[in-house]
C-alpha positions in Angstrom: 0.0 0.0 0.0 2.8 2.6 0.9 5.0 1.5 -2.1 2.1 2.2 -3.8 1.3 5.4 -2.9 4.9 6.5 -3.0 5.3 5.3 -6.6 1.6 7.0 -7.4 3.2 10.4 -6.2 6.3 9.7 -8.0 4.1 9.3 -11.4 2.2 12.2 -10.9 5.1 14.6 -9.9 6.9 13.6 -12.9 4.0 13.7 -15.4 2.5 17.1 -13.9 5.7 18.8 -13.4 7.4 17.6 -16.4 4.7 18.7 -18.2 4.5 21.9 -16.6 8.2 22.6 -17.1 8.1 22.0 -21.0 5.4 23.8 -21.6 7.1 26.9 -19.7 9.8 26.6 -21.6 8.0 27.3 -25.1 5.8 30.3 -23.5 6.7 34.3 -24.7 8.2 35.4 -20.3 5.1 38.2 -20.8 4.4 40.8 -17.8 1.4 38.8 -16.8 3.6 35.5 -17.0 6.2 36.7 -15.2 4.6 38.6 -12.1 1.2 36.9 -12.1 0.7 33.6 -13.4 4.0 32.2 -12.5 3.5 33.0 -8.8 -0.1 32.1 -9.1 1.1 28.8 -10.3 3.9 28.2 -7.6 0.9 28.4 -5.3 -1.3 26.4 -6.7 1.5 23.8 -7.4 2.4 23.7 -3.6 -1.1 23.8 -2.0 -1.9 20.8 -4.3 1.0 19.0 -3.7 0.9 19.6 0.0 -3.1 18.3 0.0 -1.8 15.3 -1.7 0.9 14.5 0.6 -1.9 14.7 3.5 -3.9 12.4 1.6 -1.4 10.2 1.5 0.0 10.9 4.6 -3.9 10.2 6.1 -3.9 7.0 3.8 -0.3 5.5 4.4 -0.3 6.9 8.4 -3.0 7.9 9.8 -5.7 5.4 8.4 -3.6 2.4 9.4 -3.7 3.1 12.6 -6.6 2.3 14.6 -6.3 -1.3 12.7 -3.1 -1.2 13.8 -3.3 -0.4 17.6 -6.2 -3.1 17.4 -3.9 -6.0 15.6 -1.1 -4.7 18.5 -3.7 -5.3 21.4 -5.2 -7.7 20.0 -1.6 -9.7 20.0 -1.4 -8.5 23.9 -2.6 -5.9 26.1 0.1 -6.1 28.5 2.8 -4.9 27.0 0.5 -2.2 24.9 0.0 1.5 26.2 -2.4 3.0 24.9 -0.7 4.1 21.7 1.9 2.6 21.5 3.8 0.0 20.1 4.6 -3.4 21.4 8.2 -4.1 21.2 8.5 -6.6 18.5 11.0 -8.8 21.6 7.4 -8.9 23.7 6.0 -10.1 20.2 8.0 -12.3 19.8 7.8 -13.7 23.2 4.4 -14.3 23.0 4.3 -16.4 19.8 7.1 -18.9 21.1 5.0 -19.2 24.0 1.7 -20.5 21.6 4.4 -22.1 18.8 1.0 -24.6 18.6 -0.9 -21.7 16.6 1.8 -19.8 14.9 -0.1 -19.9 11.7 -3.0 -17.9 13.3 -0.2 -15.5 15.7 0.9 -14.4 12.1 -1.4 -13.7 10.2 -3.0 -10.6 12.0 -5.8 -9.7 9.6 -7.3 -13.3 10.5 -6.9 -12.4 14.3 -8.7 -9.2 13.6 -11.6 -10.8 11.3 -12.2 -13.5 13.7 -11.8 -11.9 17.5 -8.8 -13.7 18.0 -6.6 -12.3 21.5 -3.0 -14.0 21.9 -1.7 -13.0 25.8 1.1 -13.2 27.9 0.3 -15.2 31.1 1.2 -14.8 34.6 2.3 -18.3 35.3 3.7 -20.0 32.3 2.7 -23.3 32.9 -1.7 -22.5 33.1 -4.0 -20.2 32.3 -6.7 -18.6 34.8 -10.2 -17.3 33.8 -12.6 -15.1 36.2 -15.9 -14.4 35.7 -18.4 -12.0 38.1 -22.1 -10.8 37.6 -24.1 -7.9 36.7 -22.2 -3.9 36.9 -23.8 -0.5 36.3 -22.2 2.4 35.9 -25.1 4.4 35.7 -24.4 7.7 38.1 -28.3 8.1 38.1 -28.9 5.2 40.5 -27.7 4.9 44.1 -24.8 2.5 43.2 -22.8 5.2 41.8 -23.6 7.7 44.8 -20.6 6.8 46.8 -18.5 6.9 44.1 -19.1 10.2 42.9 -18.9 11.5 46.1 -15.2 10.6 46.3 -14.2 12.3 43.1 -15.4 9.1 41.0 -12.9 6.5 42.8 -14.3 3.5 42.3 -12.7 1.9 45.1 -14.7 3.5 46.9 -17.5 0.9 45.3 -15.3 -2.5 44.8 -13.2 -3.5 47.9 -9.4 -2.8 46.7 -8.8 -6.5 48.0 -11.8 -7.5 45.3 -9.8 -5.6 42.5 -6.4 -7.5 43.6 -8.4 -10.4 42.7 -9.8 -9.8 39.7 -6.4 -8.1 38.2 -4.9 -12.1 39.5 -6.9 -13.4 36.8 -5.1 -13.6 32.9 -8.7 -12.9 31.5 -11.4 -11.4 33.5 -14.7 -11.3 32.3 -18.1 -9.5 33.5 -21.5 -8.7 32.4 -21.9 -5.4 31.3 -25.7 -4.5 32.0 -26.2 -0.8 30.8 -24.8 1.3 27.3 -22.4 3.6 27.7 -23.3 6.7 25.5 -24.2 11.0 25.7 -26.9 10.0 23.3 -30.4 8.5 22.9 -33.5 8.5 24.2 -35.1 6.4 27.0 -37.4 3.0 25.4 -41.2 4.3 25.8 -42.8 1.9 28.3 -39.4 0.3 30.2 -39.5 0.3 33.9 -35.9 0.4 34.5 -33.5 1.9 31.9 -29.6 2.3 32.0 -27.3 4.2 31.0 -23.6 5.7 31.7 -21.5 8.4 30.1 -18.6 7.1 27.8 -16.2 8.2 30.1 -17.1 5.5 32.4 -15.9 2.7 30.1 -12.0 3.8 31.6 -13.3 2.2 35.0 -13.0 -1.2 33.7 -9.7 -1.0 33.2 -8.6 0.4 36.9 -11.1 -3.0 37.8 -8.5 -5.0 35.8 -11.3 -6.1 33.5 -10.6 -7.6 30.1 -14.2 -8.9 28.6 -17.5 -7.7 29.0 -20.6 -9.3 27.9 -23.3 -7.1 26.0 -25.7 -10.3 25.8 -28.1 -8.4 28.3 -31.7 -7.1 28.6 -30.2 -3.6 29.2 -27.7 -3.3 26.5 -30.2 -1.5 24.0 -32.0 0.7 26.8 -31.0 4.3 25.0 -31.8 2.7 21.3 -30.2 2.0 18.7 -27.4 4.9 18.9 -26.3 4.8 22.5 -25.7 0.5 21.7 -23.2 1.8 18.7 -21.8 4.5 21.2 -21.6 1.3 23.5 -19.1 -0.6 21.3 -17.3 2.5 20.3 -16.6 3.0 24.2 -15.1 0.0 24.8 -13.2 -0.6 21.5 -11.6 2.7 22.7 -10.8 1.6 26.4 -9.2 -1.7 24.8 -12.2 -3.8 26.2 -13.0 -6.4 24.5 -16.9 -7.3 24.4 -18.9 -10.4 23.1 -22.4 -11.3 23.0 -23.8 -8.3 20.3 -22.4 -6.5 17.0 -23.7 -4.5 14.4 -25.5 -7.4 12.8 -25.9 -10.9 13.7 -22.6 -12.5 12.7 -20.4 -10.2 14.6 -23.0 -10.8 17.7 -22.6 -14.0 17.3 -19.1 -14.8 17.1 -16.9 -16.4 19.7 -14.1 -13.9 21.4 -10.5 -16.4 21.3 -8.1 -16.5 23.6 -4.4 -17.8 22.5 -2.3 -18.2 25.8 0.3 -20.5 26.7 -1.0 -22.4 23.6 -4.1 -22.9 24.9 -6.8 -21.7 23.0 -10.0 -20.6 24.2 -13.4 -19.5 23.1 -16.0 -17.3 24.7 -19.6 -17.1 23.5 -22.3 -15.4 25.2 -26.0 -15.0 24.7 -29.2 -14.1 26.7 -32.5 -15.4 26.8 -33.8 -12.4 27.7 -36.2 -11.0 27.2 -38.6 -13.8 26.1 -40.9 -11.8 23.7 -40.9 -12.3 20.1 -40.1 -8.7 19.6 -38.1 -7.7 22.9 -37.3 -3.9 23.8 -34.0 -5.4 23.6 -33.3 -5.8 20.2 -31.7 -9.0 18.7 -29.0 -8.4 16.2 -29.7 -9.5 12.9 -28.4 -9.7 9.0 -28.6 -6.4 8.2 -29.3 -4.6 12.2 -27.5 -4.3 15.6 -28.4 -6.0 18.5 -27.3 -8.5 20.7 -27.1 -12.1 20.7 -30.6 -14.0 21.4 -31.1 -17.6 22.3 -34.6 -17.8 23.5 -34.6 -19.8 20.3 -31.5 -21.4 20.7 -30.8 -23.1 17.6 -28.1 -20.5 16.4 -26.4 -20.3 19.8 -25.9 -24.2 19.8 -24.3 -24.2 16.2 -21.8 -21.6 17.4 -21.2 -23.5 20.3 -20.5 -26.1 18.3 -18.2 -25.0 16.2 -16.3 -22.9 18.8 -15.6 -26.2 20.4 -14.2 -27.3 16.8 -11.7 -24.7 16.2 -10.7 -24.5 20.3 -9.4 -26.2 23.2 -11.7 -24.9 25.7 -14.9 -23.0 25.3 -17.1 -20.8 27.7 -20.8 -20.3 27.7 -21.7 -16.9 29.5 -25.9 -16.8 29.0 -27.8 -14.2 30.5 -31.2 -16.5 31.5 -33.4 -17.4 34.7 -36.1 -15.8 36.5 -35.0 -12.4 38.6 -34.9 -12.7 42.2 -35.7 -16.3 42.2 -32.3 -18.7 43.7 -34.3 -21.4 42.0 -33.1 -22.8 38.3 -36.1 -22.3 35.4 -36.7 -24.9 33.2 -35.1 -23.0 30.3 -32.1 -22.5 32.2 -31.7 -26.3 32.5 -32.6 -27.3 29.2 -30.1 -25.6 27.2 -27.2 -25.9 30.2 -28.0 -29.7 28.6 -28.1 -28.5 24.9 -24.8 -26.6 25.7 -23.0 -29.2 27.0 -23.9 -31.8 24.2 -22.8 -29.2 21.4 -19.0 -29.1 23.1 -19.6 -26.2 26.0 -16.7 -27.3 28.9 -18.0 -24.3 31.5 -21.4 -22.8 31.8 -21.4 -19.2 33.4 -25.2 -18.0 34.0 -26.8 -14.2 35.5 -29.7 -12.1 35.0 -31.2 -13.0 38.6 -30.0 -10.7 40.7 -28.8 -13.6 43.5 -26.6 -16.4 43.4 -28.5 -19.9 41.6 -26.5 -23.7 42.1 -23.5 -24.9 41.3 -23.8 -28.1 39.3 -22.3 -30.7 36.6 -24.1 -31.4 33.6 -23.1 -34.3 31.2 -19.6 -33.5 32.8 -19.6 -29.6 32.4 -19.6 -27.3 35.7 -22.5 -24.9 35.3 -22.7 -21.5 37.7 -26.4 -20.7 36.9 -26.1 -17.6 37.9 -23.7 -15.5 40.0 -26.6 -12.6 40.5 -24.8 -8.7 40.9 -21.8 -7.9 41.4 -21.9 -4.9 41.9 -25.4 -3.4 41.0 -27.7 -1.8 43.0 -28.0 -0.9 47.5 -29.2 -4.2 48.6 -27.4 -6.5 50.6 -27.2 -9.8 48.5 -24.3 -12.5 48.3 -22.5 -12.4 45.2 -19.0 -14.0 43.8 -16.5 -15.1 41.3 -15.8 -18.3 39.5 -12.2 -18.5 39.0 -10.8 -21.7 36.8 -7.2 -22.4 35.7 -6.6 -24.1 32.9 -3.3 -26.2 31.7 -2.3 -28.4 28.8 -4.8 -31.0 29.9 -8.1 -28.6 30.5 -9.3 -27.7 33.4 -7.3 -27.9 36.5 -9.4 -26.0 39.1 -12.3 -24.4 39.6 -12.8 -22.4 42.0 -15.9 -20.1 43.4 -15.0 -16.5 45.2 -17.6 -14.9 48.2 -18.4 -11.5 47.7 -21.0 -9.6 49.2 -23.1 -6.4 47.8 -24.2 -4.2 50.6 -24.9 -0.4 50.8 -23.5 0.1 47.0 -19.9 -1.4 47.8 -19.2 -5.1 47.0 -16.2 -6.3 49.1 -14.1 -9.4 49.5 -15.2 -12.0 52.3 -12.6 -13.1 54.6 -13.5 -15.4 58.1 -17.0 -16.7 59.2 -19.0 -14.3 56.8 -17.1 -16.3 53.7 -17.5 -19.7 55.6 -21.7 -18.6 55.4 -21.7 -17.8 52.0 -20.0 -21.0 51.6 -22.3 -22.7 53.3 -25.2 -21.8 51.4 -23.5 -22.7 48.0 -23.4 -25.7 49.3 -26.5 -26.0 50.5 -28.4 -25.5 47.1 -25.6 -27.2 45.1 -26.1 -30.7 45.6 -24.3 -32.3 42.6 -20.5 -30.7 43.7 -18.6 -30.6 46.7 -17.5 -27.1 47.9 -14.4 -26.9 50.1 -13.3 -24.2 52.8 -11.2 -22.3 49.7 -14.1 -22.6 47.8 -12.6 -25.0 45.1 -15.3 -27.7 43.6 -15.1 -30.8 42.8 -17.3 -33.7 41.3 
């Protein structure tokens, strides 16, 4: 592309100002020539030569590089500033690490067109995977109030001991329940709506999130604009997002994870809401929206073909009945369909409280880890932490939390022991030990 540009310049400066010099050359040096037209020219010549040199400049620099600082990130987003550069040593780290999938590591443009993330790990040997519940950012409801009354820290709302967990993890994911936009108009007729400015997309990243799910009943609650604006944001903070696009195959498609040559998928859905024509609007051909799978049939055929082209793959559905600890039987049904079309872990919310913990055809299945951090009430929340090696999954591992007066803290002593407890009190097909690890 740059050769080509520079060799298009070349052509044109020679043929234009070739031509401009041999015709000068047979013209009578007049008055008008000589003080008018030949400075006129000089002028023209420059201001057109300089507006083509910032074309190309635009097209050869400029235009390249938000493709560019994507392909970077998207390679890691350790070693990547904001931009900047990665140093093409951390690069080249990275790929002998994952020498299994070199093919993919260098060919970028595939990475780009198919959500493809190749990271550097904390331990070299595994990889380790967190996932938490619902967020809002929305600074018109009380969860925000204590925030903005300490200059927007959001320590202030998530423990500091919370966030040292969640940065632990090499990937951690959340479900992002709200837009972020300036822009749009509440939907006519929704009880609750959401919505946060742009600027709050930057407190992911102090959270040490990586992935956000948009497959959510709240995603599309400022229209059509603010769930555009939504994208934007987060492309723009270096979040990664899954679960919606601007049509139906970029809502649909799996987000990949290459690390220490493991490869991993994520797809995520929601079943909500149930109507045929939601106020939530599904993505599809030729409109934005988010994933559906009420109707599960094209959920199920990504899963399965995630689990063809990956080592590992991840389920994160938004599904189940608010407010209600017990499982739905649509919940159950397609953790069954999930699991049969190659799903290895089933992550579930939407109900606003902590659901089971169970196995299904072999696959661990969190129903639903219910807010994280959300809304005022007091309500037991947590993280599902797994690490994965060359074999698959090692551990797995759930995390007390608890939501109370708009803070959501880490739970240390008897009050994580009773939290505990009750996991294992609904979750009769694993065992749940004092570090919260499960087994089956």
């Amino acid at each position: 592309m740059r050769a080509g540009l520079r060799a298009g310049a070349g052509i044109w400066y020679n043929q234009f100002m070739g031509n401009r010099k041999r015709k000068r050359g047979k013209q009578k040096k007049t008055y008008f020539g000589r003080h008018f037209m030949k400075p006129f020219l000089w002028t023209f010549g420059l201001v057109t030569a300089a507006g083509i040199a910032g074309m190309a400049a635009y097209l050869w620099v400029i235009a390249p590089a938000a493709p560019a600082a994507d392909r970077h990130f998207q390679l890691t987003k350790e070693v990547v500033e904001r931009g900047q550069e990665a140093e093409e040593s951390q690069i080249e780290e990275i790929k002998t690490a994952n020498d299994r999938y070199a093919d993919i590591l260098n060919d970028p443009e595939y990475m780009v067109e198919n959500n493809i993330y190749a990271r550097d790990a904390a331990s070299p040997d595994e990889v380790t995977f967190a996932f938490a519940g619902d967020i809002l950012f929305d600074d018109h409801y009380a969860v925000m109030a204590r925030v903005a009354q300490n200059g927007g820290d959001i320590t202030k709302g998530i423990d500091p001991a919370l966030i040292e967990e969640m940065k632990r993890a090499d990937v951690m994911m959340l479900n992002n329940e709200f837009p972020y936009s300036d822009r749009g108009e509440p939907l006519e007729g929704k009880q609750f709506t959401f919505r946060a400015p742009v600027s709050a997309a930057g407190y992911l990243n102090t959270l040490g999130v990586d992935l956000v799910s948009l497959a959510n009943n709240h995603a599309y609650d400022y229209g059509e604009t603010a769930f555009l604006d939504t994208m934007t944001a987060l492309a723009d903070e270096g979040i990664v997002y899954v679960g919606a696009g601007r049509d139906l195959a970029e809502a649909r498609r799996p987000v990949c994870y290459i690390i220490n040559n493991i490869k991993v998928a994520v797809v995520s859905a929601t079943q909500i809401e149930r109507l045929d024509n939601p106020d939530t609007k599904g993505a599809t051909d030729t409109a934005p929206g988010v994933f559906r799978c009420w109707n599960g049939d094209n959920l199920i055929e990504t899963v399965r073909q995630a689990a063809a082209d990956n080592d590992f793959v991840i389920a994160y559905i938004h599904w189940g009945t608010e407010n209600e600890e017990a499982t739905d039987w649509a919940q159950e049904e397609q953790a069954v369909a999930l699991a049969e079309a190659g799903a290895d872990l089933i992550i579930g919310g939407h109900t606003h409280c902590l659901q089971r913990i169970d196995v299904v055809n072999g696959v661990p299945v969190a129903y639903s880890l219910g807010n994280f951090w959300f809304n005022s009430k007091t309500l037991d929340t947590g993280m599902i932490e797994i690490t994965l090696d060359e074999n698959g999954l090692r551990d797995c591992r759930f995390v007390p939390c608890l939501q109370s007066d708009c803070r959501t803290t880490l739970l240390t002593g008897e009050e994580k022991e009773r939290v505990l407890d009750h996991m294992r009190s609904i979750s009769g097909g694993v065992q749940i030990d004092g570090d919260g690890y499960i087994t089956w």
